[in-house]
GUDREN-670643 format. One record per residue (C-alpha): residue number from 1; residue in three letters; x, y, z. Coordinates in nm, 4 decimals. Example, Ala and Ser with C-alpha at 12.3 -4.5 7.8 and 13.67 -1.06 7.14 Angstrom:
<sites>
     k     r         px         py         pz
     1   ALA     1.2300    -0.4500     0.7800
     2   SER     1.3670    -0.1060     0.7140
</sites>
This chain:
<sites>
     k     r         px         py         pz
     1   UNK    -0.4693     0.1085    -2.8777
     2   UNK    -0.8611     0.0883    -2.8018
     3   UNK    -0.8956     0.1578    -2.3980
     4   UNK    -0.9321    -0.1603    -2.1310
     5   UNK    -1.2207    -0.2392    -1.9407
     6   UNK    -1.0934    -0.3401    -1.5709
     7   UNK    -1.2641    -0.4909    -1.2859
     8   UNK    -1.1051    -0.3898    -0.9712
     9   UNK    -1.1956    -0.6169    -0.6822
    10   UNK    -1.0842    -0.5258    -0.3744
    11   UNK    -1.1811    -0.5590     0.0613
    12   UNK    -1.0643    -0.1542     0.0903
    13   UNK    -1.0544     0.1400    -0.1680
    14   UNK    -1.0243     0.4970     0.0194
    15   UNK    -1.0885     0.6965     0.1547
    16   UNK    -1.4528     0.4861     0.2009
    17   UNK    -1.3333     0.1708     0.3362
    18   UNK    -0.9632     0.1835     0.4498
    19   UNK    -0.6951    -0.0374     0.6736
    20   UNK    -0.3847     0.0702     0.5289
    21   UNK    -0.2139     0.1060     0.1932
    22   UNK    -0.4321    -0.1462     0.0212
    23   UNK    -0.7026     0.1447    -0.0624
    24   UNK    -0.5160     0.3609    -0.1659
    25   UNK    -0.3743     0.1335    -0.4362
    26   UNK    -0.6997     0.0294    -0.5320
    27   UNK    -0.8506     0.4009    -0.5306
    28   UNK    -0.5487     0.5332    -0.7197
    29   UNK    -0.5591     0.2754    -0.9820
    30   UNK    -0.9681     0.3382    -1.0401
    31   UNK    -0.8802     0.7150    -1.0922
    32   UNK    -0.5606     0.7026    -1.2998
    33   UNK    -0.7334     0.4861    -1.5412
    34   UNK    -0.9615     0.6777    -1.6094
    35   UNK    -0.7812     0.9471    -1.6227
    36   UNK    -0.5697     0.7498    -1.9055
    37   UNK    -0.8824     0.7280    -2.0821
    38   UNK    -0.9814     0.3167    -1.9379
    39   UNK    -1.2747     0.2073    -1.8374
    40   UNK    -1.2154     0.0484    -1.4540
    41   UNK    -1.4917    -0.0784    -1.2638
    42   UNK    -1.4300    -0.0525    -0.8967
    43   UNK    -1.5666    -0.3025    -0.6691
    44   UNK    -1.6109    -0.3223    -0.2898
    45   UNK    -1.8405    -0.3915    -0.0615
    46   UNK    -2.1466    -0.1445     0.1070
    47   UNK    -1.9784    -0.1483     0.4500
    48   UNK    -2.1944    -0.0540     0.7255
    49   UNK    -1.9833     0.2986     0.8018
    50   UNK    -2.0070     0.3343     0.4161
    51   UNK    -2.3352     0.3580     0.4160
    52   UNK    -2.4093     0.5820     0.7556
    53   UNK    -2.0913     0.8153     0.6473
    54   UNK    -2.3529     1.0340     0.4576
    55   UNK    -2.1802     0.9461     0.1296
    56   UNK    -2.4372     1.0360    -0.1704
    57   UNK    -2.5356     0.6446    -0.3401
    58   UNK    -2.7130     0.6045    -0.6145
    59   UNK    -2.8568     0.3164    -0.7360
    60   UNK    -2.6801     0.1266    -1.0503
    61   UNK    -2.9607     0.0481    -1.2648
    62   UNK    -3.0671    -0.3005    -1.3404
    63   UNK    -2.8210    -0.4219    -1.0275
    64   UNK    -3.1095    -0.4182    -0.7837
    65   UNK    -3.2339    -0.6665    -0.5372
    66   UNK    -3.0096    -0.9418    -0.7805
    67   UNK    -3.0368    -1.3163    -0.5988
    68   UNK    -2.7610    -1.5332    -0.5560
    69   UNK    -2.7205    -1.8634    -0.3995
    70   UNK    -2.3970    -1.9298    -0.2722
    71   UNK    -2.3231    -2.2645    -0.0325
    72   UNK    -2.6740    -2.3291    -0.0585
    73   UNK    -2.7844    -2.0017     0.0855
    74   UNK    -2.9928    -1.7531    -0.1375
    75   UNK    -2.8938    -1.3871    -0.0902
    76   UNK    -3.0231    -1.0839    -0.2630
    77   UNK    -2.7643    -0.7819    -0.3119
    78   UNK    -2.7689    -0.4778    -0.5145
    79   UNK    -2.4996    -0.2441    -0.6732
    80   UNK    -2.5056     0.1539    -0.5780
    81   UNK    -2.2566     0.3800    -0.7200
    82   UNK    -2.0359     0.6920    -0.5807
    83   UNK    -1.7713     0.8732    -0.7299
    84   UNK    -1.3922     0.8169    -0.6555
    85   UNK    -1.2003     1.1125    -0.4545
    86   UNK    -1.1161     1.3438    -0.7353
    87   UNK    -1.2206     1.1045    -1.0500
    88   UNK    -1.5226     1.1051    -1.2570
    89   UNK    -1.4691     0.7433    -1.2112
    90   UNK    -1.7630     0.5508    -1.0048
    91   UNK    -1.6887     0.3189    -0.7406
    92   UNK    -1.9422     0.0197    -0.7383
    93   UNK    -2.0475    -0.0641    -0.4240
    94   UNK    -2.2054    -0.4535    -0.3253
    95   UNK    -2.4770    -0.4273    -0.0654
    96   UNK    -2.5967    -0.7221     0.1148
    97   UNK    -2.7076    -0.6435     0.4532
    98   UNK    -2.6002    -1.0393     0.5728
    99   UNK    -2.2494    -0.9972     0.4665
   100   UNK    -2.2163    -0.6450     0.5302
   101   UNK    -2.4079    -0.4741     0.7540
   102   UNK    -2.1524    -0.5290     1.0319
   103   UNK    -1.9399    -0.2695     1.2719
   104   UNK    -1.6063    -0.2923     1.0881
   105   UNK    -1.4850    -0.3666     0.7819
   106   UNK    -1.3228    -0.7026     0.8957
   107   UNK    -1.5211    -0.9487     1.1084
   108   UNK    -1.4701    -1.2120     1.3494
   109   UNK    -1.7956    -1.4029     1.3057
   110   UNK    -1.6425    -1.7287     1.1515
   111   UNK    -1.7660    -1.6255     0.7432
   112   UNK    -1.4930    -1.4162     0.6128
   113   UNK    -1.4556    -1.6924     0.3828
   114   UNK    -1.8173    -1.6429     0.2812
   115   UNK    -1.8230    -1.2836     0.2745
   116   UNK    -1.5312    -1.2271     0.0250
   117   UNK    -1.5939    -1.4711    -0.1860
   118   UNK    -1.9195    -1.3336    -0.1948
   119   UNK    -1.8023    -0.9884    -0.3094
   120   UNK    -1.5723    -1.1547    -0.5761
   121   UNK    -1.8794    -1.3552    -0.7226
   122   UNK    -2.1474    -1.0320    -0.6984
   123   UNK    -1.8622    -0.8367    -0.8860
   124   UNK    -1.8198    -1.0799    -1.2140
   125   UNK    -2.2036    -1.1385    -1.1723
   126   UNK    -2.2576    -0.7309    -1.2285
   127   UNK    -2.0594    -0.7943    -1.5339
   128   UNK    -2.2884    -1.0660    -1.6526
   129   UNK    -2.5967    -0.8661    -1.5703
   130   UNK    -2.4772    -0.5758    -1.7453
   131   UNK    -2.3298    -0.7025    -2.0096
   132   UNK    -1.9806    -0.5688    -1.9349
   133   UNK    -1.6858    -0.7860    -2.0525
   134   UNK    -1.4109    -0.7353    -1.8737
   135   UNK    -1.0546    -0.7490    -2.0359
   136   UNK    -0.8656    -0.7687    -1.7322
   137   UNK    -1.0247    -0.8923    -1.3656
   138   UNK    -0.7795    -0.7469    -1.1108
   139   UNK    -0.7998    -0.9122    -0.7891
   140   UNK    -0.6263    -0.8137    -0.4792
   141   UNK    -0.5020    -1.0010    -0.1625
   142   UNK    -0.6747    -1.2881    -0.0421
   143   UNK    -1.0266    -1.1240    -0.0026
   144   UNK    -1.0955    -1.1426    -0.4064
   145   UNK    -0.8259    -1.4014    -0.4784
   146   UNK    -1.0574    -1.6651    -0.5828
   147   UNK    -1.1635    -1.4862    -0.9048
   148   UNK    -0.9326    -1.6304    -1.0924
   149   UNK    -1.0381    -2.0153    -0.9910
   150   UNK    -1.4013    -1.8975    -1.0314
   151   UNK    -1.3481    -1.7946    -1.3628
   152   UNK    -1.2427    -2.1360    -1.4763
   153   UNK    -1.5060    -2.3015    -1.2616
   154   UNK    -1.8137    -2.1581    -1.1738
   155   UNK    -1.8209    -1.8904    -1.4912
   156   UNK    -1.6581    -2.0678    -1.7344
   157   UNK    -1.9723    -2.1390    -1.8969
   158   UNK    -1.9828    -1.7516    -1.9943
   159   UNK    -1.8358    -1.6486    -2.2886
   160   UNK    -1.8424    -1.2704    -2.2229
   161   UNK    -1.5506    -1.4133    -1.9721
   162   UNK    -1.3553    -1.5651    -2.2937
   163   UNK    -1.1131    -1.2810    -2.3613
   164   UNK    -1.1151    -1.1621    -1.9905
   165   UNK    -0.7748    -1.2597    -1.8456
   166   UNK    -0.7030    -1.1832    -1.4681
   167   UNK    -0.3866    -1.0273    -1.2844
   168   UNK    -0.3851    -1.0971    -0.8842
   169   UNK    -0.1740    -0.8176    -0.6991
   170   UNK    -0.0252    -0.9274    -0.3401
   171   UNK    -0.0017    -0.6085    -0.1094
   172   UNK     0.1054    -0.8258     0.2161
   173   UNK     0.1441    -1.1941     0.2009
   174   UNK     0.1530    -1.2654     0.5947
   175   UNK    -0.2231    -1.2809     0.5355
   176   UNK    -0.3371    -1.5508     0.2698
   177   UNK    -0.7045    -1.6109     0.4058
   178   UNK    -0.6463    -1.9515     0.5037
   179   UNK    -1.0026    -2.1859     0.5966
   180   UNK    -1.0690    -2.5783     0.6900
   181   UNK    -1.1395    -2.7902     0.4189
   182   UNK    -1.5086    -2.8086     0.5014
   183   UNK    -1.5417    -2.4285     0.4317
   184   UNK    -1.4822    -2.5510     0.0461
   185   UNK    -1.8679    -2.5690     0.0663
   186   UNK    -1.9571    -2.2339     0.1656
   187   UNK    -1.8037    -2.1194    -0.1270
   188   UNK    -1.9190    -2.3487    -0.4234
   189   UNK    -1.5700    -2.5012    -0.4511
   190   UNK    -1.6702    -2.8133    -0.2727
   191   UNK    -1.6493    -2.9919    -0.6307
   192   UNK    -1.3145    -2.8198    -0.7354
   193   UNK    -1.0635    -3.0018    -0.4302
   194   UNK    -0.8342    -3.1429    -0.7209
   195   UNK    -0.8008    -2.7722    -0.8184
   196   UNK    -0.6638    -2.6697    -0.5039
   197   UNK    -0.2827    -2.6863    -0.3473
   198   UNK    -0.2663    -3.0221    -0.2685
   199   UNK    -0.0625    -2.9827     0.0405
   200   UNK    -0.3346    -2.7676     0.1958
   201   UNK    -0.6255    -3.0389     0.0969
   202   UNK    -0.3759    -3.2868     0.3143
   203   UNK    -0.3912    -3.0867     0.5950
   204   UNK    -0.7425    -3.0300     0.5599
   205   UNK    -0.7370    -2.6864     0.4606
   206   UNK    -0.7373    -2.4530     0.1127
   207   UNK    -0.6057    -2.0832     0.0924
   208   UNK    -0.8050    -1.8336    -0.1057
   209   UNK    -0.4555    -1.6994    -0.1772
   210   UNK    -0.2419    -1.9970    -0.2662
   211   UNK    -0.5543    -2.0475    -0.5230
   212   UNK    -0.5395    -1.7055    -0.6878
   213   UNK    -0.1489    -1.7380    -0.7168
   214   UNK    -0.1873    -2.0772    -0.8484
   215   UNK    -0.4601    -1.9551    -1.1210
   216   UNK    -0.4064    -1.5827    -1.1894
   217   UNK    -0.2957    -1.4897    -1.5385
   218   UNK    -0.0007    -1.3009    -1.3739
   219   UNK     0.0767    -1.1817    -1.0444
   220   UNK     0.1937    -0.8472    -0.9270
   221   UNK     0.3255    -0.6919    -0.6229
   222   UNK     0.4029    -0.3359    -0.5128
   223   UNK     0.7854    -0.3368    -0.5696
   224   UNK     1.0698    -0.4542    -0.8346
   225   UNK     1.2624    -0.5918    -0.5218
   226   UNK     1.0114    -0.7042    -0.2818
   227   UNK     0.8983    -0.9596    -0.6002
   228   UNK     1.2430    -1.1573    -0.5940
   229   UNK     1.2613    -1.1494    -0.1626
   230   UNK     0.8840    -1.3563    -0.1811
   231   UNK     1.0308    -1.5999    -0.3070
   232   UNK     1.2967    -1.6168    -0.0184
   233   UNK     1.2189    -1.8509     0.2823
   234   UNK     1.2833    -1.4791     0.4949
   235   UNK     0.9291    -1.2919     0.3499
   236   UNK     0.8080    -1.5942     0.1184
   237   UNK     0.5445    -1.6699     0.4184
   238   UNK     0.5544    -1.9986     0.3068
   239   UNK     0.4377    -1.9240    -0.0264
   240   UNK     0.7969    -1.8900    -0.1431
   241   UNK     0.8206    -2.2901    -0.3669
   242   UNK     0.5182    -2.1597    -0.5147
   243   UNK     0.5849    -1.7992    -0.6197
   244   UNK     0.9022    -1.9369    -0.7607
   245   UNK     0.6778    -2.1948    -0.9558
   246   UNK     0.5457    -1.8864    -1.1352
   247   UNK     0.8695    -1.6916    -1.1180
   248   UNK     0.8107    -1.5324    -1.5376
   249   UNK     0.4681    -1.4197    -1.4736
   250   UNK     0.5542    -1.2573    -1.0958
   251   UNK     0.5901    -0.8925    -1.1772
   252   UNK     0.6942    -0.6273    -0.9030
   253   UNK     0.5228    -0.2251    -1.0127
   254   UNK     0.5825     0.0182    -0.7210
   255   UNK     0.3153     0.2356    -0.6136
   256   UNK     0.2512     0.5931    -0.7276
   257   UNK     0.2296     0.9075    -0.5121
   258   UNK    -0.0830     1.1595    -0.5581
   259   UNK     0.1349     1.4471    -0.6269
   260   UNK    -0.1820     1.6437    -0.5882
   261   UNK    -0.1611     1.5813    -0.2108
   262   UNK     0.2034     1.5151    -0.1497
   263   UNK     0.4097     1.7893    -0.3324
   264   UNK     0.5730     2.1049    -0.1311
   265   UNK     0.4761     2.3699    -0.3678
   266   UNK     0.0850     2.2892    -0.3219
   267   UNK     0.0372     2.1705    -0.0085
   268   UNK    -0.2686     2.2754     0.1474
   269   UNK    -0.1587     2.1213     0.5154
   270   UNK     0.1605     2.3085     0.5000
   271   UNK     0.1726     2.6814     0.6057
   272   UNK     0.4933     2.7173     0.3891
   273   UNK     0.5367     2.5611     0.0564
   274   UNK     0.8704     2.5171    -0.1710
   275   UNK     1.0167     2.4374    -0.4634
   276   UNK     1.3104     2.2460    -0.5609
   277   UNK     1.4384     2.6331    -0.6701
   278   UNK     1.3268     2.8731    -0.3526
   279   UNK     1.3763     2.6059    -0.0752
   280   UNK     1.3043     2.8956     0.1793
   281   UNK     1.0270     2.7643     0.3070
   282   UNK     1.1587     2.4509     0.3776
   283   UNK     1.3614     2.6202     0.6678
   284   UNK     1.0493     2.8035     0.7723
   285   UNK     0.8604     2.4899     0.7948
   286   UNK     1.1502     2.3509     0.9877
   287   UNK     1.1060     2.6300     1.2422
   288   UNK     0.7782     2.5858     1.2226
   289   UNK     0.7684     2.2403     1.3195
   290   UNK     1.0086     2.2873     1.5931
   291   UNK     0.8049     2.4961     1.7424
   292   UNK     0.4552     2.2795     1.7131
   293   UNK     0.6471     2.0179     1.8766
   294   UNK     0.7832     2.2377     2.1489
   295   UNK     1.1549     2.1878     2.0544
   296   UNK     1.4508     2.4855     2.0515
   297   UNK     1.4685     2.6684     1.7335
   298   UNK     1.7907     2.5793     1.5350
   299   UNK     1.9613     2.6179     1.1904
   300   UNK     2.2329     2.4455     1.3187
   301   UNK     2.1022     2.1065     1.4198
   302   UNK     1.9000     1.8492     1.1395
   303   UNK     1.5716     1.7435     1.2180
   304   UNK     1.5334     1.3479     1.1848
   305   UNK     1.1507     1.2443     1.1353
   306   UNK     0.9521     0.9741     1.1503
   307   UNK     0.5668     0.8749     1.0814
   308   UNK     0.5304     0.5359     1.1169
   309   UNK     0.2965     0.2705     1.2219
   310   UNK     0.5309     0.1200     1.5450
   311   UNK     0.5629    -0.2661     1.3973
   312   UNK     0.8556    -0.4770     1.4270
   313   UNK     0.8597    -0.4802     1.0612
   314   UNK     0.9417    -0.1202     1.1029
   315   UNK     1.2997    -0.1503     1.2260
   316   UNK     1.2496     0.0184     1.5461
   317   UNK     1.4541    -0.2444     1.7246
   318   UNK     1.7617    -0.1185     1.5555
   319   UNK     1.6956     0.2632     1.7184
   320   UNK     1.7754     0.1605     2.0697
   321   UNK     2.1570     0.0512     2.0003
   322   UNK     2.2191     0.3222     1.7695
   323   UNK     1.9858     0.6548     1.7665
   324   UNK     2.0594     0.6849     2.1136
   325   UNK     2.3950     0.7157     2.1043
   326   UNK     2.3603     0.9854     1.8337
   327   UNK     2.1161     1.1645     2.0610
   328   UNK     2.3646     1.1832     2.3679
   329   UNK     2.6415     1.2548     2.1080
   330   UNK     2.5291     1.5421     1.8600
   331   UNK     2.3123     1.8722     1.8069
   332   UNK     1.9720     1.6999     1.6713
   333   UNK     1.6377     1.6408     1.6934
   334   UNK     1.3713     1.3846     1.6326
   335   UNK     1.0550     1.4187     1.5855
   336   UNK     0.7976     1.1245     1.5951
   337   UNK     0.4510     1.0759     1.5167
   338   UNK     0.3245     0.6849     1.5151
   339   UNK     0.0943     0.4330     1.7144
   340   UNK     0.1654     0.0446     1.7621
   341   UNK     0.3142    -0.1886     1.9662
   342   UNK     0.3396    -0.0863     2.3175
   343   UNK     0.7235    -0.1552     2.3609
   344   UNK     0.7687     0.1128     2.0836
   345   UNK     0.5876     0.3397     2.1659
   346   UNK     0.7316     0.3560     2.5721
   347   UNK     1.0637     0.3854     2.4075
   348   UNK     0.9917     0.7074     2.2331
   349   UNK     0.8474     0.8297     2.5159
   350   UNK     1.1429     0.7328     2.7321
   351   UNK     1.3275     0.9082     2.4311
   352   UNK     1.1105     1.1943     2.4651
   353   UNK     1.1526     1.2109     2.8422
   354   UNK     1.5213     1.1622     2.8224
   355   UNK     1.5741     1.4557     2.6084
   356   UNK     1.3083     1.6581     2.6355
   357   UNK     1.4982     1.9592     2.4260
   358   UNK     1.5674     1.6996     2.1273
   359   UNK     1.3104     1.4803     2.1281
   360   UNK     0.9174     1.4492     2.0629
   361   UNK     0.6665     1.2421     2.0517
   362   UNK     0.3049     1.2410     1.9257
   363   UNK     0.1490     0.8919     1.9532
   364   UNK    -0.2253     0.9808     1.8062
   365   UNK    -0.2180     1.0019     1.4186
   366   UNK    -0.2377     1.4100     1.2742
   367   UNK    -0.2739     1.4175     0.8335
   368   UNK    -0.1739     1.7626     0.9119
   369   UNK     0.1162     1.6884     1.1220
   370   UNK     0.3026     1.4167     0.9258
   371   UNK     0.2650     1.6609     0.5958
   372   UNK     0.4840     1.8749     0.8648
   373   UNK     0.6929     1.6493     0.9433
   374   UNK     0.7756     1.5370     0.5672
   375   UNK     0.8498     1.9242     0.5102
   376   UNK     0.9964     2.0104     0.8088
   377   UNK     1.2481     1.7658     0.8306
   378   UNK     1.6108     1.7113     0.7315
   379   UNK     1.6263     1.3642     0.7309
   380   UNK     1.3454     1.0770     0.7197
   381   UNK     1.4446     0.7850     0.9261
   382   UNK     1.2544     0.4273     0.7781
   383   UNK     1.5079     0.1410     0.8585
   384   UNK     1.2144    -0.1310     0.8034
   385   UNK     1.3189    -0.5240     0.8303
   386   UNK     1.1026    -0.5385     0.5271
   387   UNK     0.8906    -0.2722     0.3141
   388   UNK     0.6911    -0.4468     0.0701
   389   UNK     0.6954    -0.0667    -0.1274
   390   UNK     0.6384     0.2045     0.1094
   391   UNK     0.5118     0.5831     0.0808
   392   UNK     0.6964     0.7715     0.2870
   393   UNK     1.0209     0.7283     0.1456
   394   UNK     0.8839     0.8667    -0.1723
   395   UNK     0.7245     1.1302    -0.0050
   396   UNK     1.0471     1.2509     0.1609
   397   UNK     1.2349     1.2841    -0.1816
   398   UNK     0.9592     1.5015    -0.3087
   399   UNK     1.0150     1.7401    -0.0187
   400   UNK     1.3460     1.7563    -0.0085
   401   UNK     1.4121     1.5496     0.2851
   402   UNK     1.6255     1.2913     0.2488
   403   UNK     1.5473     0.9164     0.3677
   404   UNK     1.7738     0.6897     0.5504
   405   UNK     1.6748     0.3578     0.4677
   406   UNK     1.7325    -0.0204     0.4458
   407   UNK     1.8112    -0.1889     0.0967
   408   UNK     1.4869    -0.3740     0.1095
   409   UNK     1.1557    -0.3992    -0.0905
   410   UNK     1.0567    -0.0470    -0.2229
   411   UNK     1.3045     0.1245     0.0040
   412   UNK     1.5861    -0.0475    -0.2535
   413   UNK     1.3738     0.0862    -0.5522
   414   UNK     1.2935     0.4312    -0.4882
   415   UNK     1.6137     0.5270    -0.2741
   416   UNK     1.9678     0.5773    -0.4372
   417   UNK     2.2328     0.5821    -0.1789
   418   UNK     2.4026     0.9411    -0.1968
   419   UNK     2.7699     0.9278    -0.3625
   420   UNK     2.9908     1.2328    -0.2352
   421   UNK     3.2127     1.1802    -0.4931
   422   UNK     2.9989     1.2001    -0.7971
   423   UNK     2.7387     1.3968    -0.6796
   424   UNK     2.4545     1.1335    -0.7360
   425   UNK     2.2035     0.9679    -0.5232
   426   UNK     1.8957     1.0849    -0.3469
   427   UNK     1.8725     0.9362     0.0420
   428   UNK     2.1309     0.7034     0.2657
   429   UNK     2.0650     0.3902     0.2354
   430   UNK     2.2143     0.0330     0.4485
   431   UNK     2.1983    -0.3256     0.3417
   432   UNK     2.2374    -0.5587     0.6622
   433   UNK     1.9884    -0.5321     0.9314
   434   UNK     2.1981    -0.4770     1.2449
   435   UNK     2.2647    -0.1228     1.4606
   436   UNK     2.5736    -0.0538     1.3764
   437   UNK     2.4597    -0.0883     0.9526
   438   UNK     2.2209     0.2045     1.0591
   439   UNK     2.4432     0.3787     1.2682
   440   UNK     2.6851     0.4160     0.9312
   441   UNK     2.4130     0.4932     0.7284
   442   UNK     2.3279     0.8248     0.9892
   443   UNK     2.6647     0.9364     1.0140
   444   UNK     2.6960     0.9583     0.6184
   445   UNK     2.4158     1.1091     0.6434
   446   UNK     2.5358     1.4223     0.8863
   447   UNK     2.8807     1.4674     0.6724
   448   UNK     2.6480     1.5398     0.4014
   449   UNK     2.4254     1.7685     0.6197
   450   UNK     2.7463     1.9737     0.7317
   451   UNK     2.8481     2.0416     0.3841
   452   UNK     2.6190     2.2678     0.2164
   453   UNK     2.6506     2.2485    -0.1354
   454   UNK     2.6777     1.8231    -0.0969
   455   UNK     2.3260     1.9384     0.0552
   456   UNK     2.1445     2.1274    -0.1772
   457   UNK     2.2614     1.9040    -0.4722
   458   UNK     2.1084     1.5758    -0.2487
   459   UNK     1.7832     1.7623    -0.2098
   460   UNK     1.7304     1.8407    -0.5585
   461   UNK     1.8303     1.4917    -0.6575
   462   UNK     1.5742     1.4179    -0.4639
   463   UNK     1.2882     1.6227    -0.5278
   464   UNK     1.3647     1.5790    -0.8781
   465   UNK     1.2478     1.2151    -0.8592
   466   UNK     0.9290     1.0970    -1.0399
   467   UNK     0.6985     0.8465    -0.8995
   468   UNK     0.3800     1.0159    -1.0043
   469   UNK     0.0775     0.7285    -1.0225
   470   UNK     0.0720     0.9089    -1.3504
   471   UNK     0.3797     0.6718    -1.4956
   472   UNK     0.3274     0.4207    -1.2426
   473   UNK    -0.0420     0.3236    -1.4147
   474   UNK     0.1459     0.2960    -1.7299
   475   UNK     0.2815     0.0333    -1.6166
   476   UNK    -0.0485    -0.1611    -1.5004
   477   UNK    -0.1620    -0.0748    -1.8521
   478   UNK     0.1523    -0.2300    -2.0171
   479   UNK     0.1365    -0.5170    -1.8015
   480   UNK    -0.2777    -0.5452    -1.8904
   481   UNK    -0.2294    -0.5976    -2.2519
   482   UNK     0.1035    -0.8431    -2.2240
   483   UNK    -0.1637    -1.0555    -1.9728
   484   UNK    -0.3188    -1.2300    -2.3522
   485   UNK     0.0428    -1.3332    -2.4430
   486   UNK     0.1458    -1.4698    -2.1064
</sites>
């Protein structure tokens, strides 16, 4: 099969320009294509701490001081180049000191609307100046979401965009960049209102979102499970009537893991690695850990751990009906590292407080630290309300520490509840949201811990578990050449 060209648009790609999961999707697809032997072109904007980070530009040639006019404004940006973490792949960067030249990546100035729409068009422009047809256009969120209506509108004149068909990947659909009707203008769409989701125009408003879902080739999101629950009224977001609209070309892919980073028996933040074989140093880290959080040393007691960004979305509500009880009851510890809303993050310091010889509490963010805490830990506690895929989870099988999780999103894709019985599973995992749901789910998970063998057998289930971005981009690819059939 010859090799795909694919145009990655995207607000974030790491580690340059990063929020949360978003770049790392992006960054991870640019690399593993090209590592497949593709031809991705990644595409984000020259953000201000880009471009005073010291990162080494260069100039892409003939993508210099290019003019655009867009809602009647003219524009000039150019296209500089950097390599991807780890890739001989480039990442193409879109400077334009009006858009761009601002102190954080997101901006409350009142032209978001301009200034993504404005990196979607100077991306498919760089193709026309270059000569570059794309197969694929991948578009994701609502920043780039319009690429797919621009295609049929504003480019569809082009013919190097004939075979290009365009796949639109949701990553969190809370946010769907939603603008008055009058903003149609600003973005040379002014012309296209019958093209738009007519309930919106009513209202006197369009979605850059709604638009891309409406005129994508296909849509993806970042789990199997998490695609079917969009189209609930629960996480639809209101988008739910219309994701089920385009139920047979809504496709759920979960993310990959950069083994590279995130494996036990290489990990450069760890002081003692493992292996599924020689899990010595998984009760050295544990020590370890115990004692860079200031806890009593025990082989006795399992270590619960948790890095987490402290949402509701997380679950945390659930902790103070159950955990606590567990905490007054049994020989354990937690250990927490997180940052979020201030109600969470007093209760794990009133934890912390409470039981000062079980519990701790690190609110500021430490790489080095969670990488301990994924290692160092028995058991990974992630009871989320909703997980549209989720890392950690996946991280935790791979060393060895076993996640207790809710049947939602990725958590139900990547976690296999543990079976006693037969000896299968890899985690603990409970379907309703309540307490006393996750209060079952930890006390199956400490019969387990008190039976060795049961133990050993879990861990290696679960370290044995393959969600390398290595298959997971065969999957993108697979999808990318169905997108001419669909």
């Amino acid at each position: 099969m010859p090799p795909l060209r694919v145009l990655v648009t995207s607000a974030e790609v790491a580690p340059f320009a990063k929020t949360g999961g978003l770049a790392d999707v992006t960054a991870a697809i640019g690399r593993y294509l090209h590592k497949a032997g593709h031809e991705p072109r990644i595409v984000l904007p020259l953000y201000k701490r880009v471009r005073l980070s010291g990162l080494a530009l260069e100039p892409v040639p003939g993508l210099q001081e290019i003019p655009m006019q867009i809602g009647g404004r003219r524009v000039v940006w150019s296209a500089w180049s950097a390599p991807l973490t780890k890739s001989a792949a480039r990442a193409w960067f879109i400077r334009c000191p009006d858009f761009y030249e601002r102190e954080g990546i997101y901006a409350a100035d009142g032209d978001e609307h301009v200034r993504f729409a404005f990196l979607t068009r100077a991306a498919l422009e760089s193709c026309q100046h270059t000569g570059w047809a794309p197969d694929v256009v991948h578009a994701h969120d609502w920043h780039t979401a319009l690429a797919p209506l621009y295609l049929r509108t504003i480019y569809a004149w082009d013919k190097l965009f004939a075979p290009t068909r365009t796949l639109l990947t949701l990553h969190n659909n809370a946010y769907q960049g939603n603008f008055p009707l009058a903003a149609l203008a600003d973005v040379d769409l002014a012309n296209e209102r019958h093209l738009l989701w007519q309930e919106d125009v009513q209202r006197g408003s369009f979605s850059f979102l709604k638009s891309g879902i409406t005129y994508a080739t296909a849509l993806s999101t970042v789990s199997r499970t998490y695609a079917k629950e969009i189209q609930g009224d629960e996480l639809g977001m209101g988008l739910q009537g219309l994701l089920k609209s385009r139920d047979d070309h809504l496709f759920g892919i979960v993310n990959g893991v950069d083994y590279d980073v995130w494996d036990p028996a290489i990990d450069a933040r760890i002081p003692h690695r493992f292996t599924p074989q020689d899990l010595a140093g998984k009760a050295r880290m544990k020590a370890a850990l115990l004692k860079r959080m200031e806890l009593p040393p025990t082989e006795r007691a399992p270590v619960l751990g948790i890095v987490s960004r402290l949402t509701a979305q997380k679950g945390f509500d659930l902790l103070h009906e159950s955990l606590t009880v567990f905490l007054r009851r049994e020989d354990l510890r937690l250990v927490v590292q997180g940052s979020g809303e201030e109600r969470y993050e007093r209760y794990f310091e009133w934890l912390a407080s409470t039981f000062p010889d079980k519990v701790a509490y690190r609110k500021a963010y430490d790489e080095d630290l969670a990488h301990w805490i994924e290692a160092g830990s028995d058991l990974f506690l992630m009871p989320s309300r909703f997980e549209p895929c989720g890392l950690n989870q996946m991280y935790s099988l791979k060393y060895g520490t076993p996640p207790i999780v809710r049947r939602t999103g990725g958590l139900a894709d990547t976690v296999a509840h543990w079976n006693p019985r037969t000896g299968e599973g890899t985690g603990f995992v409970f379907d309703d949201f309540d307490a006393h749901a996750l209060a079952g789910a930890i006390e199956s998970a400490l019969r387990a811990w008190r039976d060795p063998a049961q133990w050993r057998r879990l861990q290696q289930n679960a370290m044995a578990q393959d969600f390398s971005w290595e298959r997971q981009i065969l999957r993108y690819v697979e999808l990318y050449r169905r997108l001419p059939a669909l």
